[in-house]
Every structure is written in structure tokens, then in C-alpha cells.
N, C-alpha and C positions, 0 to 999 in steps of 0.2 A: 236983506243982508247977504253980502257974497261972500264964500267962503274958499277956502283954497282947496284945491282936488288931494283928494289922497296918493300918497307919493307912490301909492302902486299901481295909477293909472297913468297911462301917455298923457303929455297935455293935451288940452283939444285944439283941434286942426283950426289953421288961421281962416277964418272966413272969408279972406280977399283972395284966398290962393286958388288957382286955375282948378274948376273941376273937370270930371268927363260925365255930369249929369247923373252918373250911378250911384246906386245906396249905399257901395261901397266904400262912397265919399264922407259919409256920413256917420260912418263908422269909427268909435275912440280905439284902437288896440290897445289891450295891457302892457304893461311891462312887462320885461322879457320873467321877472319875477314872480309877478301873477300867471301866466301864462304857463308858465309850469307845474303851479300849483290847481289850476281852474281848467276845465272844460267847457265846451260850450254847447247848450241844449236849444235848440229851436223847437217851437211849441203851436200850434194852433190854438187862439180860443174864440169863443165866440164874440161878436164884439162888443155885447153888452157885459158879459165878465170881461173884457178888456178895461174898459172902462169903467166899471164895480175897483178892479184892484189898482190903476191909477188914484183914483177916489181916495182909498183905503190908503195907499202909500203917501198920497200928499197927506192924509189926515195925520198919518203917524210921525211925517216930518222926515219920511227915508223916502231911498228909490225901488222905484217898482222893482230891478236886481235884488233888491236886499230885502222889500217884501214877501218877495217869492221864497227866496232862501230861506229866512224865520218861517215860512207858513209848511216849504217840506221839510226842514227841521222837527218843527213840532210833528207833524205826522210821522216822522221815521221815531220820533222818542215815544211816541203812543204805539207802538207797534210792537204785538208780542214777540217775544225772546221764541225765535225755534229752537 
């Protein structure tokens, strides 16, 4: 089933259009709307938890973005009140 992008994301880039081979080609930018609202976190992990939360994210039906977000969600609401 395909489903249509959420309108706070760019559409994704046409795949016949000229690259320059970089990852940066590869990359969806937000909306100028998200964008303001969102920051961006770059992360190391190992690649066996890479692929554990891939896993995890297809099982739930969302994307690895959105399972990360629900997983420090719940960690920051478990977190005592200083």
C-alpha cells in the first residue's frame, strides 16, 4: 500500500534527476515549517542496534524517525522531576 508523505515533509527528490554521487543527494529536506520546529541529531550506533531498531520500527508500522522519537519520549516522561 502506498501512502502519500506527510505535508510537512519535501517531496522526495525525482530519481532520474542529475546526481553528484553524494549522500547529500539522498537526503528528503523538511519543510521550511518543520524545519523550524525540528532539529537535527546525528547519532552513532552499533550496527547490530541499527538494525534491532529498523526491525522494531517496520514491526510497528512507523519509521525508524518516529521510533526513535517515541523511545526518547518515553525515557524523558520516566525521568524524575528535579
Amino acid at each position: 500500500m502506498v501512502t502519500k508523505p506527510s505535508s510537512r515533509y519535501a517531496p522526495r527528490p525525482d530519481p532520474n534527476a542529475p546526481t553528484t554521487g553524494s549522500a547529500k543527494d539522498a537526503f528528503i529536506s523538511p519543510s521550511p515549517q518543520a524545519a523550524d520546529e525540528m532539529s537535527k541529531l546525528t547519532i552513532r550506533l552499533l550496527k547490530s542496534m541499527h538494525k534491532d531498531v529498523k526491525a522494531a520500527a517496520l514491526a510497528e508500522d512507523i519509521s525508524v524517525q518516529e521510533w526513535i522519537q517515541e523511545a526518547i519520549n518515553q525515557k524523558l516522561a520516566s525521568k524524575p522531576a528535579s
